[in-house]
C-alpha positions in Angstrom: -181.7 -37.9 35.5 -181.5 -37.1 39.3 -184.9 -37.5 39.9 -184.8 -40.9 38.4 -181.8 -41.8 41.0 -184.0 -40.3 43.6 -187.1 -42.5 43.2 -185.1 -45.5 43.0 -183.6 -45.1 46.0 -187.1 -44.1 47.0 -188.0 -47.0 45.7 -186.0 -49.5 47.3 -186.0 -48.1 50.7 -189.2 -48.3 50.9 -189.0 -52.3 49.7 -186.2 -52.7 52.0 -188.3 -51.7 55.4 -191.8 -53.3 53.9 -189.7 -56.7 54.0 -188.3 -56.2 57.4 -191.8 -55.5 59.0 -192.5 -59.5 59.4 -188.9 -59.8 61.2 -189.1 -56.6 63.3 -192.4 -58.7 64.9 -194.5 -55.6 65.7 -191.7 -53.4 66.5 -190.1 -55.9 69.4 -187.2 -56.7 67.9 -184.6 -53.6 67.7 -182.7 -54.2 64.5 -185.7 -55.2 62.4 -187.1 -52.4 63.7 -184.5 -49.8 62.9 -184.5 -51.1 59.2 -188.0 -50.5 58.9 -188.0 -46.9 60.5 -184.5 -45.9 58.4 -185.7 -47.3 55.1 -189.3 -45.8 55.5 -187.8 -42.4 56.5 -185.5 -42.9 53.8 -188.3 -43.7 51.3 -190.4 -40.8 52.2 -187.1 -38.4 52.1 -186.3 -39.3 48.4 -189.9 -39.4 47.2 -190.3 -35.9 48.3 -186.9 -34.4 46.1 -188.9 -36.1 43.5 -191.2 -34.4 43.3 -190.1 -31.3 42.7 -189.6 -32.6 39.3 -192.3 -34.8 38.5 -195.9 -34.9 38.7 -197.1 -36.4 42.0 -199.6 -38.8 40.2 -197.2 -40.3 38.0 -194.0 -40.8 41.0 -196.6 -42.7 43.0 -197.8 -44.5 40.3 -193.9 -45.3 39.4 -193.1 -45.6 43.4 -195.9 -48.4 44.6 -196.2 -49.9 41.3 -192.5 -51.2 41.2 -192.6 -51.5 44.7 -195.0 -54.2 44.4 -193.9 -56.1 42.0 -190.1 -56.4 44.3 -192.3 -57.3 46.8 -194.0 -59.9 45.8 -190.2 -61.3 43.8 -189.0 -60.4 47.4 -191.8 -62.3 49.3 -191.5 -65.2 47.0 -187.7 -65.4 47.2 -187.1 -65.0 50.4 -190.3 -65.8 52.4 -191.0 -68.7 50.3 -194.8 -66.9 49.1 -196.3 -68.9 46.0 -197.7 -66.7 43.5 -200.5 -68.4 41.5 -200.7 -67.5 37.5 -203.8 -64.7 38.9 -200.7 -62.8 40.9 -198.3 -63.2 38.3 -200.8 -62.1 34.9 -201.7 -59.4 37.9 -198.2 -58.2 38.7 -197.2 -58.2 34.5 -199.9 -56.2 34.3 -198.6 -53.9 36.7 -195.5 -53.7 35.4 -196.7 -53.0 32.2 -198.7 -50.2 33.5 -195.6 -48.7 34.6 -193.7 -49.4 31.5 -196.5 -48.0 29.6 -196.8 -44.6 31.6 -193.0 -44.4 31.1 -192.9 -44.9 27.6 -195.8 -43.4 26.3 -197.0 -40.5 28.8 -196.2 -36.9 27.8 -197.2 -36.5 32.0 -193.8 -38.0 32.3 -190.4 -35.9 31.9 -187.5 -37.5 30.1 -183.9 -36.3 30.5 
């Protein structure tokens, strides 16, 4: 169960810096900035202790699927970013993807 905490916090780290890259404006403004350094650090720290548990190929697929889909909810909530039905059907399917290797993969530990 651990390693499940782990990449979630991997996982929204990683979210949390990715959306402050458009406010840290190339790295001139210091706060932004800082977010985007901690959370990717961050990220990266708790993506490693995964994966002393779980296969590699499946945490990444886990890691950037998720993260994309809260980035696009992110970037459309927040950054007012339309999503056409293309990017939605396209995100579902990503999602699924995830759900599916979750669900179904015996590459996948369960607690």
């Amino acid at each position: 169960m651990q390693q499940w905490i782990f990449l979630s916090i991997a996982i929204v780290s990683e979210v949390a810096a990715t959306s402050a890259l458009k406010a840290c404006e190339g790295f001139t403004r210091l706060w932004p900035s800082v977010i985007v350094l901690v959370g990717y650090g961050t990220a990266l720290f708790f993506l490693s202790l995964t994966l002393k548990t779980i296969p590699v190929g499946v945490v990444y697929a886990i890691w950037s699927g998720v993260g994309i889909a809260l980035i696009a909810l992110v970037a459309w909530v927040f950054f007012g970013q339309s999503l056409d039905a293309p990017a939605i059907v396209g995100l579902l399917l990503i999602v699924a993807g995830v759900v599916v290797l979750n669900v179904f993969s015996t590459s996948v530990p369960h607690a």
